[in-house]
Phi, psi and omega in degrees: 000330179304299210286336179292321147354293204277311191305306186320295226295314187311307173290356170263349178258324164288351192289302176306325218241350200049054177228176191211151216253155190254322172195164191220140191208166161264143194237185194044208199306306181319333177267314185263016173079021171246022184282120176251167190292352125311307249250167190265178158271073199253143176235129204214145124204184206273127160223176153220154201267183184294114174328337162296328176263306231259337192291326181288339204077355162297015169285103179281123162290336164233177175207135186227113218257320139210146196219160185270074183303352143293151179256032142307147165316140166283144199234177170307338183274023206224124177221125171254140204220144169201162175227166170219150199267146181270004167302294178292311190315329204279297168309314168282329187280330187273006147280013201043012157022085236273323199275334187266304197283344152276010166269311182296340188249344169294358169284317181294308188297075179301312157343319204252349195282121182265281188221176195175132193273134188284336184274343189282291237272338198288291184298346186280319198263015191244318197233015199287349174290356182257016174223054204189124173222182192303321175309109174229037173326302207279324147343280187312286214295335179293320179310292192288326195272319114014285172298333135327296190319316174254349185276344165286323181305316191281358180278295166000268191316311217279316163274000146308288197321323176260350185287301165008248172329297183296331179294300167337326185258345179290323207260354171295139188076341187250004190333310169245038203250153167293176201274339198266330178286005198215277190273319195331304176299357182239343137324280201321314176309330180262348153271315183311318183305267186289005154058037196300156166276315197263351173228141167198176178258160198209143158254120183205169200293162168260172201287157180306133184081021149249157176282126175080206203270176137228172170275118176254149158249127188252080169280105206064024175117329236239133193248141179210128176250157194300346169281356136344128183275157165305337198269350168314288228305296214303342186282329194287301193301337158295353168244018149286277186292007157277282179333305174314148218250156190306298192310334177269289194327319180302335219234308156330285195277041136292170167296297198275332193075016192249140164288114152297321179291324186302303207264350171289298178346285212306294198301345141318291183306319192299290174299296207314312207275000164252358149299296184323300190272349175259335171262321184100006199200131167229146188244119192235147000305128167309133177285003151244051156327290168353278173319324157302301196316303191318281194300292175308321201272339187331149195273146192261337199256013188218295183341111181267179175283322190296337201271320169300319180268321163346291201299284193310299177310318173267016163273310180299345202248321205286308189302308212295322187274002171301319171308275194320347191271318184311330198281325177237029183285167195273317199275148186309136186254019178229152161240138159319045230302310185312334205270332198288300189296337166288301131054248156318302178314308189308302194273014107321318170276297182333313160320291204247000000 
């Protein structure tokens, strides 16, 4: 019933977009083996538009046919299908793209192929090394940009949260009094106290006609000076902590503060890229699935900081061996542009 599901929407989507789709795949934890009787769906393929669109410019480089537009957790019932113009496709993968070059190696996992015109998938898999250079830039930073990315958001939040609640008590009775006139010393006194990272007192230039720094409280980045009412400051930090999302708040009240799935990501991303650059190749399902598993499903109440910097350390040690690796990888350190643009050409006139 999924897969018949996925086909209507395929054939409900060329129809809409006038376009016509070249492969289809289930894409995420199903492509990379880590999918449990939880896990969502994700669905990603390749199209090319109508020549006529594309000569006008009514041609879309994506198209996102359904998607989970809450910032809820995605649940099993939940399938997401997007496409990219193989025109985009192209362009992110010889740029090394982390998500188009795990679209190029998922044409070999035939098991996972929703649908597919076989001479496209056929010449992609034929050829795939002339469209792969050396750059593995972008690899790195998602990967390092990942392991961060929520466990700072949950750090954030998590030092919102308590500024919060203390500013609430602070500001009863001062509602419309300024912050220099009321509270300010006993801010200071509740950072100096709780040792915030992300809230601190700051010196930075004033408004036009004054001389020199002033004194500011700098929350998440957000500058507030002491000529302010309390009852502002509290509205403004309440409309901070409103913006964060269940997952991160979720993620706040852990031991560690770490988005596990953000660090399944990175070491994934971490193996793909010493598969890659020492075979010329990646293989899917990943043989370490197991390990991705570990790391995402893990009980968060048994998890220590040492097992989080472990994890971290041995991506950063993964990273550390690429120059050298680079040097005697099978992939190319130039590209073809011309083999690209014939590429294009080819399956586009074929089309149409």
């Amino acid at each position: 019933m999924e897969k018949e599901f996925i086909l209507s929407k395929i054939k409900e989507t060329e129809k809409k977009f006038n376009i016509k789709i070249l492969y289809c795949y289930y894409d995420g934890s199903i492509l990379y083996g880590t999918n449990n009787e939880n896990s969502d769906i994700d669905v990603n393929f390749i199209y090319i538009s109508d020549i006529k669109d594309i000569l006008l410019k009514k041609d879309l480089p994506f198209i996102d046919v359904i998607k989970n537009e809450t910032k809820e957790k995605n649940t099993k019932h939940d399938i997401d299908m997007k496409g990219i113009s193989l025109n985009e496709f192209l362009n992110s993968l010889t740029s090394m793209n982390t998500n188009s070059v795990d679209m190029l190696f998922s044409m070999f996992y035939k098991e996972n192929i929703i649908l597919e015109d076989t001479e496209f998938t056929d010449y992609f898999k034929t050829n795939y090394l002339k469209f792969l250079n050396r750059d593995m830039k972008k690899f790195i930073n998602y990967s390092l940009a990942q392991v961060t990315k929520f466990g700072i958001k949950g750090q954030r939040y998590s030092e919102l949260d308590s500024f919060y609640r203390e500013l609430e008590n602070l500001v009863l009775n001062n509602e419309n009094i300024s912050l220099k006139d009321s509270i300010w010393n006993e801010l200071k006194e509740l950072i100096q106290l709780k040792e915030y990272s992300y809230i601190k007192f700051t010196y930075a230039p004033g408004a036009i006609g004054i001389d020199g720094d002033i004194e500011y409280i700098s929350i998440l980045g957000k500058m507030f000076h002491s000529d302010i009412k309390c009852n502002y400051l509290k509205t403004k930090v309440f409309k901070l902590y409103n913006s964060f999302g269940n997952r991160t708040k979720t993620i706040a009240k852990t031991k560690t503060k770490t988005d596990f799935k953000a660090l399944s990501h990175s070491y994934r991303i971490a193996k793909e890229t010493m598969e890659l650059i020492s075979t010329g190749f990646i293989k899917f399902p990943l043989t370490y699935s197991n390990k991705l598993k570990e790391i995402k499903y893990i009980s968060e109440n048994n998890v220590s900081n040492e097992y989080v910097e472990e994890i971290i350390k041995d991506i950063e040690l993964m990273f550390s061996k690429i120059d050298k690796l680079s040097e005697k990888s099978v992939i190319s350190k130039n590209l073809d542009i011309d083999f690209i643009e014939k590429t294009i050409l080819y399956f586009h006139l074929k089309e149409y």
